[in-house]
C-alpha positions in Angstrom: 98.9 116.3 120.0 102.5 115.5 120.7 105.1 118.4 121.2 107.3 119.0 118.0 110.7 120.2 120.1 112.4 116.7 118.6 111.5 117.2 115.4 114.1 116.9 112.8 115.1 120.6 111.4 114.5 121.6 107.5 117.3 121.8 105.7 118.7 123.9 103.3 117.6 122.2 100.1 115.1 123.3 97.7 112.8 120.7 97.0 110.1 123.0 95.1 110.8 126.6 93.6 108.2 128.5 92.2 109.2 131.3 90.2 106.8 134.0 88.7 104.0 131.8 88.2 100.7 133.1 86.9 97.5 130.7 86.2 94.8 132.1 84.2 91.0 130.6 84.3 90.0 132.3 80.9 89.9 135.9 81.7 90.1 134.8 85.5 93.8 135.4 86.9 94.3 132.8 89.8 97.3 133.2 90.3 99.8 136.3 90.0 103.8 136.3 90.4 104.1 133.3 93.1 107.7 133.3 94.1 107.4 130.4 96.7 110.9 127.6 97.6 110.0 124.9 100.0 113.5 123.2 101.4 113.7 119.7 102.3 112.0 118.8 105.3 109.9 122.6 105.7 106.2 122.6 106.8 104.6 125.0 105.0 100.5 126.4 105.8 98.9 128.0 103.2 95.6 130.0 104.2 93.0 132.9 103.0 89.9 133.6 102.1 88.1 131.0 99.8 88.9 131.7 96.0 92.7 133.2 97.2 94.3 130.6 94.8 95.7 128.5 97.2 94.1 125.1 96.1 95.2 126.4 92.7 99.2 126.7 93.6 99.1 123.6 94.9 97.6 121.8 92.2 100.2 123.3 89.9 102.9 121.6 92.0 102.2 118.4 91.1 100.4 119.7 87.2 96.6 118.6 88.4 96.3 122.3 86.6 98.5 124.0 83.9 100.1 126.9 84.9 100.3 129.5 81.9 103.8 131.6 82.9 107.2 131.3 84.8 108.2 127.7 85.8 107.6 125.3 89.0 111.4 122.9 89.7 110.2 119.9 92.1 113.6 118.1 93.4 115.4 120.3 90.2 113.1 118.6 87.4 111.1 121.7 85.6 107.6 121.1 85.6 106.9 121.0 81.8 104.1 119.7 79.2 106.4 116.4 78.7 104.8 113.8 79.9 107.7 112.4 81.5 108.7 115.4 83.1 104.8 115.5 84.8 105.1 111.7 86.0 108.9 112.3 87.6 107.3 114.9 89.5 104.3 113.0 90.6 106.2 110.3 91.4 107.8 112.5 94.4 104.6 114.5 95.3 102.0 113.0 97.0 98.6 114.9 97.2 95.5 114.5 100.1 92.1 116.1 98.8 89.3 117.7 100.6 86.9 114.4 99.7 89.3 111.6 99.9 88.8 110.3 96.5 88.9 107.1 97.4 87.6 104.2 94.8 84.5 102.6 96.2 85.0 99.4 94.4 88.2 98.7 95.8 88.6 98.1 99.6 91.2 100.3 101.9 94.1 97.6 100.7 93.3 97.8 97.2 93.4 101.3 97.2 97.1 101.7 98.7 98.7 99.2 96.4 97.1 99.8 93.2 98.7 103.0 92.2 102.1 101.4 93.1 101.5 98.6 91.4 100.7 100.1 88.0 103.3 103.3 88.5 106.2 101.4 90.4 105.8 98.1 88.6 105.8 97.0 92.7 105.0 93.3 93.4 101.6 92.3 94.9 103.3 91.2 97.9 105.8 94.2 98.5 102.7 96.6 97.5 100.3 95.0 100.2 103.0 94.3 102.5 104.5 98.4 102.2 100.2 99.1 102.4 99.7 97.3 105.6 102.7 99.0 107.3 101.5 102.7 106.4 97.9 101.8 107.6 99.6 100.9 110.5 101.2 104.0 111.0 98.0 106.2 110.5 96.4 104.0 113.1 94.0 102.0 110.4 95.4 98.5 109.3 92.1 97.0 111.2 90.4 98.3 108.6 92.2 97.0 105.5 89.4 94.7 103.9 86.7 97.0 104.5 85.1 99.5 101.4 85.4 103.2 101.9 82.1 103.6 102.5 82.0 101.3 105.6 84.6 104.0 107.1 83.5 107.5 108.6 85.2 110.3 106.8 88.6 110.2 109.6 89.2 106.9 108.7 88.6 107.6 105.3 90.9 110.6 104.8 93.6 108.8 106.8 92.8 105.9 104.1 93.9 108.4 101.8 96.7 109.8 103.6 98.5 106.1 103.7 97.2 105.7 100.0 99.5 108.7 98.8 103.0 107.8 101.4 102.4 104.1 99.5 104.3 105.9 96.4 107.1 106.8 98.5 106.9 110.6 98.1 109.6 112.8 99.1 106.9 115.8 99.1 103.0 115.6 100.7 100.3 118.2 99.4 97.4 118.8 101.5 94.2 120.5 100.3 92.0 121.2 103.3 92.2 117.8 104.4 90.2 118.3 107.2 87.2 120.8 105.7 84.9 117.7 104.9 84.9 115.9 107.9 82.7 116.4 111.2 84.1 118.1 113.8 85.0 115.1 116.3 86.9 113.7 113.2 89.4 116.3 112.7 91.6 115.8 115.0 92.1 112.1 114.6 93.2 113.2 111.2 95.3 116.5 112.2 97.2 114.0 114.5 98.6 111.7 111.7 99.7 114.9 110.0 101.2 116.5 113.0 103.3 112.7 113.3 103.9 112.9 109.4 105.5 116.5 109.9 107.7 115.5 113.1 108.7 112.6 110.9 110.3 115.0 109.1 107.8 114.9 105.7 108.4 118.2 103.6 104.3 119.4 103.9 102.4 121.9 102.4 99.0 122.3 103.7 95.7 124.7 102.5 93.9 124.6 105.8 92.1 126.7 107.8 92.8 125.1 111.5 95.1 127.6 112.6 96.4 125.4 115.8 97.7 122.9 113.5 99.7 125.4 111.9 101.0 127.1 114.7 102.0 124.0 116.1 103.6 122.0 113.0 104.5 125.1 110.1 107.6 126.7 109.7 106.3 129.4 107.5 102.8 130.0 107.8 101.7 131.8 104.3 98.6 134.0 103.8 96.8 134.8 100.1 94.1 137.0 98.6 93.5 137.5 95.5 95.8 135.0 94.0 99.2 136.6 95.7 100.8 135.7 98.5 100.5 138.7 100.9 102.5 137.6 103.8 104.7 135.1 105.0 106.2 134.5 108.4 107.1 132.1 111.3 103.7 131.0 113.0 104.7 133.0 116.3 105.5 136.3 114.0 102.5 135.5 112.0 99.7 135.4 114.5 101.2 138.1 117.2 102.3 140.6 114.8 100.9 140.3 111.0 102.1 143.0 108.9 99.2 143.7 106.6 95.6 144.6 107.0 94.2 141.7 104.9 96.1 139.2 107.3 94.7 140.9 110.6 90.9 141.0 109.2 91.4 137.4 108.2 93.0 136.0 111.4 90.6 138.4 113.3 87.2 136.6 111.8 89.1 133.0 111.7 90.1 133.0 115.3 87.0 134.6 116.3 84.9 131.9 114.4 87.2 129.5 116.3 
């Protein structure tokens, strides 16, 4: 993986605030008073224990689920239940799942330009054309006729990865991109993120490979119980955490490692 010491800085912009959110599961609080802004250009990690809420706060970024109190402002548009408000928001955020959600009808070419096709009213031609460029850049545009599952699960989740910049997103949401695939395929696909980030992509990533965030974040966050606990610069994070819950989790996630 390539140094990041010529990457370009973040500025001072917000692109996301998140102001005393709570999401409720029925009786189940996932999440309690987030207070999280993202500025332009920031790399963000979020980790924790499984069932912390971090797959939840992203997934309220971009209104895959409904918060229930305080609001979420993605490039100064409230997140809202108005339809248009949701697609002007989607429209900027582009999200990576854990199992690629590919369509396995469609082959790696059909799944880049359709969504730009139908959203961005794009032509055939500039959609394929704009497709083949971004599987270029994640190192797949060999693979462009082929069906998902002809592709190992790298190649898929960069599939997916080119599939989401296609929109032309000014934001990328990551949700353990990387927990799916076997371990020799992780890094092929932590590369393309670590080039997305030097790029200069505003990130935020639920992940639990601590290397790629202490090489790419800015702010490395930590959650339990549906709070964010602690936040910090990756070299103040992993030298010198300030709670207990952060040093028990970094101690059994670098130890397991």
């Amino acid at each position: 993986m390539t140094s990041l010491e010529h990457a370009s800085p973040a500025t001072e912009t917000p692109m996301i605030v998140m102001e005393h959110v709570d999401k409720w599961y029925g009786e189940f609080k996932a999440l309690t008073d987030i207070n999280l802004a993202v500025r332009a250009g920031e790399k963000i990690v979020l980790c924790g224990p499984s069932g912390s809420g971090k797959s939840t706060l992203i997934r309220c970024i971009n209104h895959l689920e409904i918060y229930q109190k305080g609001a979420i402002r993605v490039e100064g548009i409230t997140l809202g239940s108005d339809p248009g408000t949701i697609d002007a928001v989607r429209r900027e955020v582009g999200m990576v799942f854990q199992n690629f959600n590919l369509f396995p009808h469609l082959t790696v070419l059909e799944n880049c330009t359709l969504a730009p096709m139908r959203s961005l009213r794009m032509s055939k031609a500039k959609a394929e054309a704009t497709a083949r460029r971004l599987l270029d850049r994640v190192k797949i545009l060999e693979q462009a006729e082929k069906y998902p599952a002809q592709l190992s699960g790298g190649q898929q989740q960069r599939v997916a990865i080119a599939r989401a910049l296609c929109m032309g997103p000014k934001v990328m949401l990551f949700d353990e991109p990387t927990s799916a695939l076997d371990p020799e395929m992780v890094k092929e696909v932590l590369d393309t993120m670590v080039a997305l980030a030097e790029e200069g992509m505003t990130m935020i990533c639920v992940t639990h490979e601590m290397g790629f965030a202490r090489q790419v974040a800015d702010r490395v966050i930590f959650m339990a119980s549906g709070e964010i606990v602690e936040e910090a610069p990756p070299e103040v994070f992993f030298s010198n955490p300030s709670h207990e819950r952060t040093k028990k989790f970094l101690g059994e996630i670098l130890h397991r490692h």
